[in-house]
C-alpha positions in Angstrom: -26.6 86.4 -29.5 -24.0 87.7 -31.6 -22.4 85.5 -34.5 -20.8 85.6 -37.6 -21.6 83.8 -41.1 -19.6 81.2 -42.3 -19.5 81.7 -45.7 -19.5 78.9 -48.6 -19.3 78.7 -52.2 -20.2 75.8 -54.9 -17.1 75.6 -57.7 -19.1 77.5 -59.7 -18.9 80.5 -57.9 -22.6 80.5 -56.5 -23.5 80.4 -52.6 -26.4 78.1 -51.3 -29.5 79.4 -51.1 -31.1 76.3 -49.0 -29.1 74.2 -46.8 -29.7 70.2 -47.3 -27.5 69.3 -44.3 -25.0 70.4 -41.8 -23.0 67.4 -39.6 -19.8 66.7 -38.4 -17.0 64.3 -38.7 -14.8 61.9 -36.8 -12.4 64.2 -37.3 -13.7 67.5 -36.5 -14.9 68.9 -39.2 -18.1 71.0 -40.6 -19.7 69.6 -43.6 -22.4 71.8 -45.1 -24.4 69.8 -47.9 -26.8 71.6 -50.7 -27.7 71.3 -54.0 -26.6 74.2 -56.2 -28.8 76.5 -58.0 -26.2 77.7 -60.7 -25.1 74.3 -61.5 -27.7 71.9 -60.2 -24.7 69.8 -58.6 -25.2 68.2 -55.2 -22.3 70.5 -53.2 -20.8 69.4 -49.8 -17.9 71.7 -48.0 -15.8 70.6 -45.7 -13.9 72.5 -43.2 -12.1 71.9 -40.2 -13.8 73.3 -37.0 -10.4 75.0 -35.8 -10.8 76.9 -39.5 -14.3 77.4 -38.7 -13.5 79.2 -35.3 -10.7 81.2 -36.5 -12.7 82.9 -39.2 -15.8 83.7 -36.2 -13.3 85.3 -34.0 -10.8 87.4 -36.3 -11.9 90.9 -35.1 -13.9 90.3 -32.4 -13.6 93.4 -29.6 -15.5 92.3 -26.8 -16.3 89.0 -25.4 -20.6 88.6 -25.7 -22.5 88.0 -22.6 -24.1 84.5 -22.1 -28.2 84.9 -22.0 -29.5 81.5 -20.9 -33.2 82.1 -22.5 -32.1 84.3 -25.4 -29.6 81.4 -26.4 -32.7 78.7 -26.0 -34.9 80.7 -28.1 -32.4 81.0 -30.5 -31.4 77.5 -31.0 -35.0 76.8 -31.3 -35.7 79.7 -34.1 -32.1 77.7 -35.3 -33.0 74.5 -35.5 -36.5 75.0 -36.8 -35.1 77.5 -39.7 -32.9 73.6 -40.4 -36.0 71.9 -40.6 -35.5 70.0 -37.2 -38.6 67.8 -36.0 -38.6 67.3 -32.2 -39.7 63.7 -31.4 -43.0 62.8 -30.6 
């Protein structure tokens, strides 16, 4: 699966290194949470998810093909690289 980084920045300058939390809003938006390692500050971004797909598709030649199992196996290695705990 092709994709392309989002890219975020504390104030300070510094990009995460660990992400605490990534959710969504009411009103479509992508809020990424982490704690800063320059400044030590508890950092949240906020972005709209129209902003979020502009930036992914500026330059993109070719549409990728869909692979049902890659894209499975992915979200898995995805989600467990966010620390996601399936129930039971």
């Amino acid at each position: 699966m092709r994709f392309r980084k989002l890219l975020f920045t504390c104030s300070c300058g510094v990009r995460p290194v660990d992400v605490t939390d990534v959710g969504l809003t009411t009103q479509h938006e992508l809020v990424v949470r982490w704690t800063c390692s320059g400044c030590n500050q508890d950092t949240f971004v906020v972005k709209s998810l129209s902003d979020c797909w502009r930036e992914c598709t500026e330059d993109e030649e070719e549409e990728p093909r869909f692979d049902e199992a890659a894209a499975f196996v992915s979200d898995e290695v995805f989600l467990r690289s966010m620390r996601v705990k399936w129930p039971g």
